[in-house]
Every structure is written in C-alpha cells, then in structure tokens.
N, C-alpha and C positions, 0 to 999 in steps of 0.2 A: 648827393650832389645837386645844389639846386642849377635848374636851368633858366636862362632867360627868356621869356617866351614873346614873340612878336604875334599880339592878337587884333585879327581884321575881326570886326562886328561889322555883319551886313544887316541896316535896320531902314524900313520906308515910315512915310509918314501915312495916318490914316484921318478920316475925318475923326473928329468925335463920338463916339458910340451914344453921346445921350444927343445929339440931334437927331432931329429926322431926316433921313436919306430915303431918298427919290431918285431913282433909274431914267433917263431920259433915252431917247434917241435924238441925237444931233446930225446936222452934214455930215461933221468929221468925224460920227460914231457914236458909240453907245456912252454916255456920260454922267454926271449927277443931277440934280437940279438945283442951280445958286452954289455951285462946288467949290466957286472961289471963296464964296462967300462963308463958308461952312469953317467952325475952330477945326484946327487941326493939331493931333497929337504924335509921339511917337508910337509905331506898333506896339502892344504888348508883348505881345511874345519875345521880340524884338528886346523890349525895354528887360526881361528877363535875361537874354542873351550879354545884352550888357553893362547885367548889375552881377553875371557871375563872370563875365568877362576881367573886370574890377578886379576884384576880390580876387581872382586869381592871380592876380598881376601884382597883386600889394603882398602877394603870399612869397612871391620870387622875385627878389630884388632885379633893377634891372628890366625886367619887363615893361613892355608898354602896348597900349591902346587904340585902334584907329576907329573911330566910325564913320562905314561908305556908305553915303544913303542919296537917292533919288527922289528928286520933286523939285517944283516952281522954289525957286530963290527965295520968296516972299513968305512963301509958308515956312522953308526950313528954317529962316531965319525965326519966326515965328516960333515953332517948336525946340529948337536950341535954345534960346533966352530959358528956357523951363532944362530942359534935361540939359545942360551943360553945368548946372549945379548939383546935380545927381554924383557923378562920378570923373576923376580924369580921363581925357582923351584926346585925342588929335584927329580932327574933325575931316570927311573927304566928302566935298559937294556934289553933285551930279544934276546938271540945271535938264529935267527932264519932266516926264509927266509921274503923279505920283497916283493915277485913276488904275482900281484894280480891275480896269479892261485891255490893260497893256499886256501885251503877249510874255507870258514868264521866259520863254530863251532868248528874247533879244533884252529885256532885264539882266536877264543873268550873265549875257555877254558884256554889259554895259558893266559891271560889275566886276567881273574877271580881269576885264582890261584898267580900272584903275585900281584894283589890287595889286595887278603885276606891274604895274606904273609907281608903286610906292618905294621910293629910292630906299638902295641897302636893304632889301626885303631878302632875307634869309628863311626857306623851306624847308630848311633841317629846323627850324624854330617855330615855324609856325604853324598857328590856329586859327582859323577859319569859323569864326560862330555865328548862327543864324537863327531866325524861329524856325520851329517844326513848322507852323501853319503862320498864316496871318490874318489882318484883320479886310484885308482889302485883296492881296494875292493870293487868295487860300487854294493855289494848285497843289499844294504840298511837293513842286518840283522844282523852285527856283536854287533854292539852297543847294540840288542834290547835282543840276548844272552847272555852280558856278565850282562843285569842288571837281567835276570832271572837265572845264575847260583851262583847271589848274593843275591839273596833272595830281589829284587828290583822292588817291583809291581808299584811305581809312576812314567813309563815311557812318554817323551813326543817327538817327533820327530818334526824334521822343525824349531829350535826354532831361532828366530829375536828378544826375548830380554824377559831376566827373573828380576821380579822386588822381593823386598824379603820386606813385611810390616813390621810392628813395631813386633809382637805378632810373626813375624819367620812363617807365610804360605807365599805362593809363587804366583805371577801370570806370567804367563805365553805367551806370544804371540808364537802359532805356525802357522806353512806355510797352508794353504788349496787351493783348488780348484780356480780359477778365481781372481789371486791377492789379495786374501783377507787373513785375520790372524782369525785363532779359539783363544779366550779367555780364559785358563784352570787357575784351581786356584789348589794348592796343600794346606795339611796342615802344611808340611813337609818334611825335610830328615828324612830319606834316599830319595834319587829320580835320577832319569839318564835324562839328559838331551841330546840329539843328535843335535846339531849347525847344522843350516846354515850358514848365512852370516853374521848373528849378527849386533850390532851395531856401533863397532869403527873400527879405524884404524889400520893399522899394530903400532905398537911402533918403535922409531927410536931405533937405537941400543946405546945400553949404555955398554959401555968396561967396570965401574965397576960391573955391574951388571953380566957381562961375567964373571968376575974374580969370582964374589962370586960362582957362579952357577960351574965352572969348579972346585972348590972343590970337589964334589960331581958327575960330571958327569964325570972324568975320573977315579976315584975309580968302579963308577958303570959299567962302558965297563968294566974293568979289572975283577970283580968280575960274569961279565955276565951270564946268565944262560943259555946252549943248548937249543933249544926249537925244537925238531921233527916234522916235521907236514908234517907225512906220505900221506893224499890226501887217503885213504880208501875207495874202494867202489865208487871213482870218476876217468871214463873217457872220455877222450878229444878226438872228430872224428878228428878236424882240428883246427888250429886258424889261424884268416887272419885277415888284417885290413879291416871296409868297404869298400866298392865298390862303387867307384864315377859313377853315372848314368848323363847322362844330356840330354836330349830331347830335341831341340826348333825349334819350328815353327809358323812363324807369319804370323797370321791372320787378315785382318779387317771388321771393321761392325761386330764384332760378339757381342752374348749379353752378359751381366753378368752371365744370368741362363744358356745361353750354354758352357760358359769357366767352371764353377762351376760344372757343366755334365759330360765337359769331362775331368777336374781334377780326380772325384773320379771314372770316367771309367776309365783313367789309372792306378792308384793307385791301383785300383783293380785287374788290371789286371798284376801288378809288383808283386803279393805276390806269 
C-alpha cells in the first residue's frame, strides 16, 4: 500500500564555502564581515535532505514537498533562482536572520510554528527532514527541537538512507561510531529524519521544473513573514576564526611508541 507522504524540508541558507568568512563583533552582535555582501547558497546538508526528500515523493504518487527556510528576502530569493530547478517543491519563506549566531531554540520555534501553520497538514503523513549538521547552525540541535515542539518522538540522526516497506514502517540506516551504520526500524510517520550525505546526487537542473516551482516561490518571498530572533540570555566574549598551529621537527631512528608519546604529550600540552 503505497502512502502519500506530506514532507516538510527544513533548510537555511549559508554563505558560500569558497569565500572568505570573517567573524566580526558588531553592536547588535557577533556577525560576518561584508555578510550581505557574501554569495549565498543552500546548506548542504540541507540540499541532501531535499534531494532525498524528492525522490521519495516521486516514489509515492500523491506526495508532496514544502521547503521552510530562514533568511533576508534578498538572499533567499537569490538562492531559489538556483535550487528551485533542482527538484519540485512548495517553497515556505521566513524573512529572518540567516547568521549561524542565531540562537538554535528560537530558530527551531520559528520553524515549528510555520510547519504547523501549513494548511491540511496531516501527522499521520508526515516527514520532517533536516541536516544532521550544518554549515552555519552546526549545534547539531535545531532539527531535534523542532521535532519535539511538534509532538515528533520518532527522531533519527545521521541518516545515509531510509527505506519505506510494503506495510508503510521504516528502516533506517544512521551514522555511528567507527564507520559503521546503526540499523533503526520505525512503524511510522509521523518521524523527523536529520540527513547526512544520503545516497544520490545533486539533480542537474531542469528550467521547467524552475518555472513550476517560481510560481510559488516568489508569491512566498512577497508574502514573507518577520521572524525576530532576539538571542535572549546569550552572550558572545569573542569570535575568531581558528588558529593555524604548526610544529615540525625532524627526527630519525625514532620509534613508533615514542612519536605516539610525544604526539599526545603535546597535545596535551596545547589545551
């Protein structure tokens, strides 16, 4: 029995990974440097989450797509022109900040609350997809909040690929310890799933599919909603980028157990 499954993708935008990023301290906080000014993309992890989001939805007729994502108007527009020819969806705006110095629980409320705001949203159907990490939030706790402010107890993290049996339970492949995948089995949705790397490929782009999806995603920017996210109760001594260290001195004749010695003697002695 196939079912129709209603999937939310929760994805932010991030800078670009091949610029360079600069930590600032501003009045109103810890910021970038030139941030507006910086290309912006969609997360990856994210962009994982809903290219298997897809693919699952074109597997069970019926199904469909929303993606809810936060930031400046200008950017998301910006980054939709590019992944709205990726895959179908029906786009949910959130005109907010998209700086990964924004507090993850009041993200994640901002989140919950236009999830449950998506008219006919049926819980016996749905899925909840998100990154494990990101590239700008890397709490690794937003995702696991917004399935608990939706009343979503079958949470799984790390997932490398979810299989759906005849009878509608779930298996599950997540990330663990030493390369290896934990096996989880669900009986059902509701459930949130948190992506890794998952199993396909980006999709090439398809301009009609652009065209369909720009229906809906530029009604959604216009119709956008404020999102405040004051940072309450959080602050910030400094932000800096790490600190490039580099040692090297060569030795010879030495052994394996004394290079392994005095690795974790200096190691210990950098903290």
């Amino acid at each position: 029995m196939s079912i129709a499954y209603q999937i939310v993708v929760c994805g932010s935008i991030v800078p670009d990974p091949l610029q360079t990023i600069e930590p600032i301290v501003t009045p109103a906080g810890p910021a970038l440097k030139n941030e507006l000014m910086l290309p912006a993309v969609l997360d990856p992890w994210a962009g994982h989450a809903l290219f298997e989001a897809a693919h699952l939805a074109k597997q069970h007729p019926g199904s469909k797509v929303w993606l809810v994502s936060i930031g400046p108007k200008a950017k998301l527009q910006q980054v939709m022109m590019t992944v709205a020819q990726k895959v179908p969806f029906e786009f949910i705006a959130l005109d907010g900040p998209a700086s990964g110095f924004a507090e993850s629980a009041e993200i994640a409320a901002a989140l919950a609350d236009a999830i449950q705001a998506i008219p006919g949203l049926d819980k016996a159907r749905l899925l909840v997809f998100g990154g494990w990490e990101s590239a700008s939030r890397g709490a690794g706790t937003t995702m696991q909040m917004v399935g608990e402010r939706l009343g979503i107890a079958d949470q799984f993290q790390g997932v490398d690929q979810l299989t759906i049996n005849p009878d509608g339970s779930f298996q599950i492949f997540e990330r663990i310890e030493g390369g290896k995948h934990q096996i989880s089995a669900c009986t059902g949705a509701p459930a949130l799933l948190g992506w890794a790397t998952g199993n396909l490929p980006e999709p090439p782009n398809n301009p009609r599919v652009g065209m369909l999806n720009m229906r809906t995603v530029m009604p959604a920017l216009q119709k956008a909603r404020p999102v405040k996210i004051a940072n309450d109760g959080v602050a910030f001594a400094s932000v800096s980028l790490p600190k490039q260290r580099r040692e090297t001195r060569i030795v010879k004749d030495l052994s394996a157990e004394d290079i392994a010695r005095e690795i974790v003697q200096w190691i210990g002695g950098s903290e």
